[in-house]
C-alpha positions in Angstrom: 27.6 6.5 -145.0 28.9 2.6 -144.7 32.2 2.5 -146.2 33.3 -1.0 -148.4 36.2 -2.0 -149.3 37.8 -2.3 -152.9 40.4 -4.5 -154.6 42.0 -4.9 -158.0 45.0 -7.2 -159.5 47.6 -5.0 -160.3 50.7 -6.3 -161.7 53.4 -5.8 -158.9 56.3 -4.3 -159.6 54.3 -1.5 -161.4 52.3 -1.3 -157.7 56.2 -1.2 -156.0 57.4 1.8 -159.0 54.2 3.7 -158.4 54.3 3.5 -154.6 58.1 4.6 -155.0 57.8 7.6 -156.3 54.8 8.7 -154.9 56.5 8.4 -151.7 59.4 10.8 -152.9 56.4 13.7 -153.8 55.2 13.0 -150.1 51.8 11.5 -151.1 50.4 7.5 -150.8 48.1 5.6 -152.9 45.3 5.3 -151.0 44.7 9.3 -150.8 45.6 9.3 -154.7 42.9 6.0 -155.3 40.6 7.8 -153.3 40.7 11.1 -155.2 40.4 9.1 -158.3 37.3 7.8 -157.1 35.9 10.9 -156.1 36.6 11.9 -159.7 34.6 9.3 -161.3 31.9 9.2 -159.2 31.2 13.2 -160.0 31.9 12.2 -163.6 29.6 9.2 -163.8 26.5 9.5 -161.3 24.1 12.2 -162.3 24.0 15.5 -160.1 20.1 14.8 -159.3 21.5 11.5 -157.5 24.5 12.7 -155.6 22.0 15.9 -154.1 19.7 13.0 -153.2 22.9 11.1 -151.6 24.2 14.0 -149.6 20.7 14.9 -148.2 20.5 11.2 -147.8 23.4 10.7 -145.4 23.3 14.1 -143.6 19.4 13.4 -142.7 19.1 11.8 -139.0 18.8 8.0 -138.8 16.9 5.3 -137.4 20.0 4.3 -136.1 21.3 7.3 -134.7 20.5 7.6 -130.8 17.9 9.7 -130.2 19.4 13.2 -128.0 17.6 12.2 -124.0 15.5 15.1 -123.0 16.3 16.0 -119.4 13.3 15.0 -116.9 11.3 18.5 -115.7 12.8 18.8 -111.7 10.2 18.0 -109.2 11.8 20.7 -107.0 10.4 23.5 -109.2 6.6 22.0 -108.5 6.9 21.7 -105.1 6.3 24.6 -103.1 7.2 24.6 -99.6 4.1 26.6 -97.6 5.1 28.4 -94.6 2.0 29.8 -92.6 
């Protein structure tokens, strides 16, 4: 799936406290924003909709390159006679 890009105002020296100490339990913000996400998105969107999602970005697409098939050998159909 395309991914997009998010922003929010945030006042700043909350944003500098947060990152702080989530640097001190070894994790970032980003992963943290992300699981957050995640959450909400299973909260919010119906089941039905996700399942259609998934199926929807594992299914091949149009703009996927097609796998090449390899060309048949034309040394297999010729056959050398020796009389």
């Amino acid at each position: 799936m395309r991914k997009e890009n998010i922003s929010i105002a945030y006042d700043s020296e909350k944003l500098s406290a947060v990152k702080l100490y989530m640097e001190q339990r070894d994790t970032d913000l980003k992963s943290e924003m992300e699981k957050s996400l995640d959450a909400l998105y299973t909260k919010y969107v119906p089941a039905n909709v996700r399942e259609f999602l998934d199926m929807k970005s594992s299914a091949p697409s149009a703009n996927r390159p097609k796998p090449s098939r390899p060309k048949p050998s034309e040394s297999k159909s010729e056959v050398s006679e020796n009389v």
